[in-house]
N, C-alpha and C positions, 0 to 999 in steps of 0.2 A: 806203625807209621807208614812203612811201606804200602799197606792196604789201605790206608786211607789217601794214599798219593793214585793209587789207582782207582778206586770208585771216585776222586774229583777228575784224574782225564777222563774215565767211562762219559762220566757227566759231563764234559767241556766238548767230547765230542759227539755228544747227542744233541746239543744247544748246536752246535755247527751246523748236523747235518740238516734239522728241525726244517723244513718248507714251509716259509710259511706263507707261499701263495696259496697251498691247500685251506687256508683263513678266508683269502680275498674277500669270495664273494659273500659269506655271510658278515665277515668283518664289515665290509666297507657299505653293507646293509643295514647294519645295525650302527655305525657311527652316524650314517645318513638319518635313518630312521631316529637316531633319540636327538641329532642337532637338529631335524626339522621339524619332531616333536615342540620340544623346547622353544625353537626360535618362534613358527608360525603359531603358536600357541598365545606365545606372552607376548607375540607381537597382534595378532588378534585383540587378545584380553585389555593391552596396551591403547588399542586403536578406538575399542567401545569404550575403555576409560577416559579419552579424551574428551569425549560429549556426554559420557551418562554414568553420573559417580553412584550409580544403583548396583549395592553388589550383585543381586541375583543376577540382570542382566551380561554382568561381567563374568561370573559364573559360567551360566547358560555359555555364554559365547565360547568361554574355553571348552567347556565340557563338549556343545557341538562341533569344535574344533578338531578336540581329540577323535571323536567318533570318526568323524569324515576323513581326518587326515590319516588313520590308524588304516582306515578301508581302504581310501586312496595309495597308499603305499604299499602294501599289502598287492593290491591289481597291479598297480605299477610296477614291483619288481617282478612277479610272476610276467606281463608281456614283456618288461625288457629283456628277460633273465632266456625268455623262450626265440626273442628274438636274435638270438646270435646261434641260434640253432645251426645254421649253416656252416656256424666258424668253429661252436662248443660240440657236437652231437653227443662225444661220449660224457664229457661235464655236465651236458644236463640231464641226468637222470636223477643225480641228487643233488644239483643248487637248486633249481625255481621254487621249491616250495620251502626250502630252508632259508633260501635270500628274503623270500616273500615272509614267513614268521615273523623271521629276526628284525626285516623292514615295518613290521606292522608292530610289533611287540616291542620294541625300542621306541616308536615314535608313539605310545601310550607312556611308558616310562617318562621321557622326555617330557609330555604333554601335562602330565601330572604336578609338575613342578611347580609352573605357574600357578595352575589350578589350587594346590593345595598352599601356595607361598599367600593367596588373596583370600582362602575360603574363609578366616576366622577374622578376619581386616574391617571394622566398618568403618574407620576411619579415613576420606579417600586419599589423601597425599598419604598417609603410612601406608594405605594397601599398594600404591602404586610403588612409592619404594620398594615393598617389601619385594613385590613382582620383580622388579630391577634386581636386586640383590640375591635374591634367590637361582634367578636364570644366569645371575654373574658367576656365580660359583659351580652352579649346573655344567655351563659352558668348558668353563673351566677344567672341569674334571673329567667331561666329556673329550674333548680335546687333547688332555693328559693319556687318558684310558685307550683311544686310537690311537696313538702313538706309541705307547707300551705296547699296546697288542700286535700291532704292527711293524715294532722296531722301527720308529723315526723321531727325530728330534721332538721331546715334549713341547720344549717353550714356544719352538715358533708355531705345533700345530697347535697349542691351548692357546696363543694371541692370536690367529688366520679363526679360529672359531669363534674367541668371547666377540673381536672388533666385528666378523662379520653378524654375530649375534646382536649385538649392540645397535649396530649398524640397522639394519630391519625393524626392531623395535621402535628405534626414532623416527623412520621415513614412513612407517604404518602410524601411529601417534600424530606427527606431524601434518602427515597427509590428512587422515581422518578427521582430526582437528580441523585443519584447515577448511574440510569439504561440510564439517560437521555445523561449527561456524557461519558459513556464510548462507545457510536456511536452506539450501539444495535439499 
C-alpha cells in the first residue's frame, strides 16, 4: 500500500513538473495545420458544391486543396518559425522543420476528412451533408485533442473551432453561390 501511495506522488509530481511549452510550437502546428486542413478544404469542397453538383469536380477541388494547402503550410511555418530567429536562436535548431511537418502533416489529415466524407456520395444534398457532418465532428475532436494536449478548457476550444469551422464553410458556399449564380 505504502508503495503504491509513492509511485502515485512519483507520478503527480512528474504531471506538475511536465513543460509543456516544450509542445508549443509543434502543438500549436499541428492544431493549426489539421483545423485549416479541415476547414479550407470542406469549405473549398463546400464552395464548388454550390454551383457544380459533379462529384469529380468536387473531388479534384479538395484533393487540389490538400496538395496546395499541405505545401503551403509546410513553407509557411518554416518562414515564420525562422523568423523569430532574432528572439528564438537557440529554439530554432529543432522547431522549424518539426513545426513545418507537423504543419504540413496535420493539414493532409485534416484535408482528408472532407475529401473522404464526399468521395463515395453521388447523391448531391447527402454528399454535402455528409461533408457537414463529417468536418462537424472532425472539428470537434480536433478542438478536444488541442486542448488536451495543451491543458486548456475542452468545451470552449471544441466550440471557438466547430462555430469558427462552420463559420467559413457557410461564407465560402454562400459567397460562391452567390458569385456562381449571377453568371460572372
Amino acid at each position: 500500500m505504502e508503495q503504491q501511495q509513492i509511485c502515485l506522488d512519483h507520478q503527480q509530481v512528474e504531471e506538475k513538473e511536465f513543460d509543456y511549452s516544450k509542445r508549443s510550437q509543434w502543438l500549436r502546428a499541428a492544431v493549426l495545420g489539421a483545423n485549416d486542413g479541415l476547414v479550407s478544404t470542406a469549405s473549398l469542397m463546400m464552395g464548388i458544391g454550390a454551383v457544380k453538383k459533379d462529384i469529380k469536380v468536387m473531388i479534384l477541388t479538395g484533393f487540389a486543396g490538400l496538395v496546395a494547402g499541405a505545401c503551403s503550410m509546410a513553407i509557411g511555418e518554416f518562414v515564420s518559425v525562422y523568423s523569430q530567429l532574432d528572439i528564438e536562436v537557440a529554439q530554432m535548431k529543432r522547431d522549424p522543420a518539426q513545426a513545418a511537418a507537423a504543419s504540413a502533416l496535420a493539414f493532409s489529415v485534416g484535408a482528408i476528412v472532407p475529401l473522404l466524407a464526399a468521395s463515395f456520395i453521388r447523391d448531391y444534398k447527402v454528399r454535402i451533408g455528409a461533408v457537414v457532418a463529417a468536418v462537424t465532428i472532425a472539428l470537434m475532436v480536433f478542438g478536444w485533442l488541442g486542448a488536451v494536449l495543451g491543458k486548456a478548457p475542452a468545451i470552449k476550444s471544441s466550440a471557438r473551432v466547430l462555430f469558427g469551422g462552420w463559420l467559413a464553410m457557410a461564407i465560402t458556399y454562400g459567397l460562391t453561390k452567390l458569385i456562381g449564380s449571377s453568371g460572372l
